[in-house]
N, C-alpha and C positions, 0 to 999 in steps of 0.2 A: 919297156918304154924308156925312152929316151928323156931325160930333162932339157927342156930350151934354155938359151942361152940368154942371160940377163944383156939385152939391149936397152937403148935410150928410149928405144919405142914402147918397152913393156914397162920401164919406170911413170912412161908419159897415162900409161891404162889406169897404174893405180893409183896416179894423181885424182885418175875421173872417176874411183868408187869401184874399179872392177877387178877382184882382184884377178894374179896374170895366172898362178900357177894355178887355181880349180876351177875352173869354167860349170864343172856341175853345181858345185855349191855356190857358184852367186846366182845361178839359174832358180832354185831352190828359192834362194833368200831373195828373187827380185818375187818369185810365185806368191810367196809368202804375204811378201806386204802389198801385191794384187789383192789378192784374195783380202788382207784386211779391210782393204781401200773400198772395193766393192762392197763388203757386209757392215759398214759404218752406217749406212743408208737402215739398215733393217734393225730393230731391237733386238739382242737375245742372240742374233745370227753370228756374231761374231765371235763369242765361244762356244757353241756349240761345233763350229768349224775347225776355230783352232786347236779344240781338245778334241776332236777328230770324233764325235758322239752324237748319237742323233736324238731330239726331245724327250722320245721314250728311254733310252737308256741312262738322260741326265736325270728325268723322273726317279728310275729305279735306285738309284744309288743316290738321290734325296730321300727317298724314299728310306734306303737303308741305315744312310747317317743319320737319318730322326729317331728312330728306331734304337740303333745302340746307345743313342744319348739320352734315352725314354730309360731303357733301360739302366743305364749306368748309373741317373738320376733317382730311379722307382728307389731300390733298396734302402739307401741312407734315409731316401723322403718320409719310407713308413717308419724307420726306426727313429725320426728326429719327429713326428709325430706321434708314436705309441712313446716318447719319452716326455712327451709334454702334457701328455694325458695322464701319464702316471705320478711326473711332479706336481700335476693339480692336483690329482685323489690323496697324495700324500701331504701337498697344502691344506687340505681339507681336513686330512685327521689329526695334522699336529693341531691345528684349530681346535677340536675338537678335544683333543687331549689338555690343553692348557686351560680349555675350561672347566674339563673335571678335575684337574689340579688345584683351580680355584674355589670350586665345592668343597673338593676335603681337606684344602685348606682353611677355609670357614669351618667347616664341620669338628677340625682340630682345636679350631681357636673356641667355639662353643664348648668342647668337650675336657679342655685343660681349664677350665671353671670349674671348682670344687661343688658350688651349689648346684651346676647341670650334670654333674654326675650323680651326686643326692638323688636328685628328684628322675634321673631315669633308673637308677639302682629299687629305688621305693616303685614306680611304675612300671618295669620290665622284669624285674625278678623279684617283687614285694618283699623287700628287704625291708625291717625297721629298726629302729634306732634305740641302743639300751635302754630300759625303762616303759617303753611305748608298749600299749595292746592292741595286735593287730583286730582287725576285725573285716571280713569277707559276705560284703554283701550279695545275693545272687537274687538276680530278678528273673522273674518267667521266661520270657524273652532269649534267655542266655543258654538255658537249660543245661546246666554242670550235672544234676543229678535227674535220671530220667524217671518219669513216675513209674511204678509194679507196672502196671497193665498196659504200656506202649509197647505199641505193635514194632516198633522198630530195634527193640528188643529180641532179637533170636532165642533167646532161653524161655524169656516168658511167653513167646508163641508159640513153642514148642519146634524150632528148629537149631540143628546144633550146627556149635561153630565150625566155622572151616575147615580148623584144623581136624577137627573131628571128623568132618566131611572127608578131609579129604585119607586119613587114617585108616577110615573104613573104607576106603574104595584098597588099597594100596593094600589093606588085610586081606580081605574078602570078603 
């Protein structure tokens, strides 16, 4: 193919918008803004046009892009949700902790009292004091010492103890 020769006549073409040397591509570029000129009228018609794709296949690749963004989105979502649940339950025991610090803090300040040592020392391990006669009352009710003839007595009803029990199975 041959190149034409720049005349005054083809200077005068591209004054009017056309260009001289590719006649295909202004054909192209006039189709072009046809076709947009006509699908201005319709909603929606004019990309689907110019991205060369028909409803259903702009569906499927909405379709898709929703999808990887669901997904890209899921993971972080549940880990910034299982970490907000976990900083509550751990809200909750430091709570929870500062208030049994505050019990046995009380409980220390009760317990560095010489007189509330005293009286749990004489009460929890009947401890008494130089000079003093203990004395151990025991009422019915308590039964420290069980009478002869209670049945819940294994010797005085005539069965022997476990160990015994269990001695004679293990002999024969």
């Amino acid at each position: 193919m041959r190149r034409p020769r720049r005349t005054e006549g083809s200077s005068a073409r591209r004054t009017e918008g056309a260009p001289a040397r590719r006649p295909q591509l202004a054909r192209r570029v006039a189709a072009g803004k046809a076709r947009l000129r006509r699908s201005q009228g319709k909603p929606g018609a004019g990309a689907a046009r110019v991205l060369g794709m028909s409803t259903t296949r702009r569906a499927a690749v909405l379709a898709i892009v929703v999808c990887a963004l669901a997904f890209t989105v899921a993971v972080p979502l549940r880990t910034y949700l299982a970490q907000r649940a976990e900083v509550a339950e751990q809200e909750q025991r430091q709570a929870q902790l500062q208030h049994d610090v505050q019990l046995l803090e009380q409980r220390k300040a009760a317990v560095s009292d010489p007189a509330q040592v005293e009286a749990e020392a004489r009460r929890r391990l009947r401890y008494v004091m130089p000079g003093e006669t203990p004395y151990i009352v025991q009422l019915p009710g308590e039964g420290a010492v069980a009478p002869a003839g209670d049945a819940a007595d294994p010797v005085a009803s005539g069965e022997a103890a476990w160990y015994q029990q269990l001695w004679s199975t293990v002999g024969g």
